[in-house]
PAPABA-237053 format. One record per residue (C-alpha): residue number from 0; residue in three letters; chain; x, z, y negated. Coordinates in pm, 1 decimal, always signed. Layout:
N
resi; resn; chain; px; pz; py
NUM; ALA; A; X; Z; Y .
...
This chain:
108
resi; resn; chain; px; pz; py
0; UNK; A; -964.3; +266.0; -1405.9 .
1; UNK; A; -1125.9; -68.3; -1522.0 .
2; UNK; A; -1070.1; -432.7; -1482.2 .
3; UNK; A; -967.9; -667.8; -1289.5 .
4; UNK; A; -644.0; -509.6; -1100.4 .
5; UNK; A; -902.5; -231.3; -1106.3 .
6; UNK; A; -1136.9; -344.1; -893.9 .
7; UNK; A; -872.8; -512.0; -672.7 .
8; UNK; A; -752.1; -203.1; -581.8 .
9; UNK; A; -1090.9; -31.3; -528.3 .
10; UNK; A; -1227.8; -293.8; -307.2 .
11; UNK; A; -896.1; -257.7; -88.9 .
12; UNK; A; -917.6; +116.4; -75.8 .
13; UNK; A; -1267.6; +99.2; +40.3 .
14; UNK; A; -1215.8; -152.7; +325.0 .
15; UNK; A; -932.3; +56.3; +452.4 .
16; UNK; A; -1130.2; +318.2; +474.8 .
17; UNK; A; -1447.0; +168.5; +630.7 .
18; UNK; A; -1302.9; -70.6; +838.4 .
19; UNK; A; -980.8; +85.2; +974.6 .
20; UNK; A; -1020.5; +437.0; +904.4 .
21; UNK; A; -748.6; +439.4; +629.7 .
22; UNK; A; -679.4; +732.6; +377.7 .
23; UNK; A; -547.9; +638.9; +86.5 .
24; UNK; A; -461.4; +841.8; -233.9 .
25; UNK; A; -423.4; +721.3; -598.2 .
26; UNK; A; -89.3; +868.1; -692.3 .
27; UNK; A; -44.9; +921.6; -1032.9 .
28; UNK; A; +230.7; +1187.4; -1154.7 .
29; UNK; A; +162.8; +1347.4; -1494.6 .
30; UNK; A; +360.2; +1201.9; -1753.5 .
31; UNK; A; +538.2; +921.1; -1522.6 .
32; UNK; A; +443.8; +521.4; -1557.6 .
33; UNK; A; +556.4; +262.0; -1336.8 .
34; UNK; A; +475.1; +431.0; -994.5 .
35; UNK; A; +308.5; +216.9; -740.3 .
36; UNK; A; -65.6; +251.7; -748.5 .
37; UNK; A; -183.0; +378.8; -411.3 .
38; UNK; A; -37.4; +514.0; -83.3 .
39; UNK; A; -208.0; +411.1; +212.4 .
40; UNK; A; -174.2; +682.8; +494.9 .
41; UNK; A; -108.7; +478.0; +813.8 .
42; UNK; A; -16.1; +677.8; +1133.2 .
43; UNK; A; +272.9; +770.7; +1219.6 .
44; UNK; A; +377.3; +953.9; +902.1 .
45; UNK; A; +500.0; +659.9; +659.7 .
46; UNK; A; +250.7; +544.4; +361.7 .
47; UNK; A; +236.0; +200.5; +272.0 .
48; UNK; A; +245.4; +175.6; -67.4 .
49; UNK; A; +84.2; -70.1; -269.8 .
50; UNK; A; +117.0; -189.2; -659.4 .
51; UNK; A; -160.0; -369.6; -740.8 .
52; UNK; A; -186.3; -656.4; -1018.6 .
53; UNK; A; -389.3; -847.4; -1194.5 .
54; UNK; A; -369.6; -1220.5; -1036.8 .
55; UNK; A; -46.0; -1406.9; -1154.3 .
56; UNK; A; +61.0; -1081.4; -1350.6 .
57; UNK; A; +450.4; -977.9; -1305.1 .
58; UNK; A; +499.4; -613.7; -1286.4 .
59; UNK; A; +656.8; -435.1; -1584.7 .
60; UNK; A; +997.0; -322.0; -1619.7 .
61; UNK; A; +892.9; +42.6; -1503.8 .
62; UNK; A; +707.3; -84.8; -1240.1 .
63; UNK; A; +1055.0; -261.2; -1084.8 .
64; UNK; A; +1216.0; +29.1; -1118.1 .
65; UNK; A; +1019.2; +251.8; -919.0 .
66; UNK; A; +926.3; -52.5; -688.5 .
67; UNK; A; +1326.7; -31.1; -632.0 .
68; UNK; A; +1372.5; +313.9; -599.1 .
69; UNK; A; +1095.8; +343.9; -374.8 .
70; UNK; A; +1210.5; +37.1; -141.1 .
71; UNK; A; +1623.2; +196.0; -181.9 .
72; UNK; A; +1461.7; +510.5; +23.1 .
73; UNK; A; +1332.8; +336.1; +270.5 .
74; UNK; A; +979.6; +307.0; +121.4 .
75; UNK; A; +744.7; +55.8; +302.3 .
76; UNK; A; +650.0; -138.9; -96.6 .
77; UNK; A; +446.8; -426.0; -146.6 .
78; UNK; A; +258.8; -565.0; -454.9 .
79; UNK; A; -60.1; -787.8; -416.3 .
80; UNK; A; -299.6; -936.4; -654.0 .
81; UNK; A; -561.2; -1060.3; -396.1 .
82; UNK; A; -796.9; -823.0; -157.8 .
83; UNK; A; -747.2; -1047.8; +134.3 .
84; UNK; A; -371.8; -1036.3; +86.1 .
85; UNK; A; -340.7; -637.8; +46.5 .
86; UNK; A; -598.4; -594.3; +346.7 .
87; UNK; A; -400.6; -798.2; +606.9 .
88; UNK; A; -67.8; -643.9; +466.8 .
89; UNK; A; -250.4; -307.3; +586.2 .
90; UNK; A; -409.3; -463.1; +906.0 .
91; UNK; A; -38.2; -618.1; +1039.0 .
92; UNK; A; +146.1; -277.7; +991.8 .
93; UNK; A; -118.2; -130.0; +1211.3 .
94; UNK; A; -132.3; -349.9; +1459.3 .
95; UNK; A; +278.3; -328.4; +1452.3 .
96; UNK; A; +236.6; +48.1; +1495.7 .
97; UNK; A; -42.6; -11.5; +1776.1 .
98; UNK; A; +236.8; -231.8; +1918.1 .
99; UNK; A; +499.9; +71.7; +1905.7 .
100; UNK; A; +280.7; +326.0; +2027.4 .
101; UNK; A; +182.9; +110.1; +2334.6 .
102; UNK; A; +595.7; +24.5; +2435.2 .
103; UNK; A; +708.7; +380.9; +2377.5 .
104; UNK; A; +466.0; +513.9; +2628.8 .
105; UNK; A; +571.0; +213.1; +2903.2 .
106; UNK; A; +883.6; +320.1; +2858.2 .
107; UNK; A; +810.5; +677.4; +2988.7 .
């Protein structure tokens, strides 16, 4: 794993981690192109899933497929060509789950 969409993805991985406490895994079938890059493990059981790009870089062909497939399931899907961008994606669907957390147990 080298170059730019490379290191985008890295540097995203990392700052889940460190700053939010974030697990994420590169998943990477044998034999299958196309599949989003990484699946961040946010509480609650549902990954976030991000394909990362190089910036201004459409995805492939394969990579809308699976990007649709994924998203048809009921996938949470995103791509992002920018650390900031990918890193607030992940930041807002915590703070959403925070948010869910907190009214389930007023509602008890």
């Amino acid at each position: 794993m080298s170059g730019p969409e490379a290191s985008i993805e890295r540097a995203v991985a990392k700052r889940a981690l460190l700053e939010h406490g974030i697990q994420s895994v590169k998943f990477n079938p044998f034999g299958e192109t196309g599949i989003p890059d990484r699946w961040f493990l946010l509480p609650g059981g549902r990954p976030f899933i991000i394909e990362f790009k190089q910036p201004g870089q459409p995805l492939t062909a394969k990579q809308t497929y699976w990007v649709g497939v994924l998203t048809r399931l009921g996938y949470d899907v995103e791509v992002y060509d920018r650390v900031e961008d990918a890193v607030l994606a992940i930041q807002t669907r915590l703070l959403r789950r925070q948010a869910t957390r907190a009214r389930r147990s007023t509602d008890r």
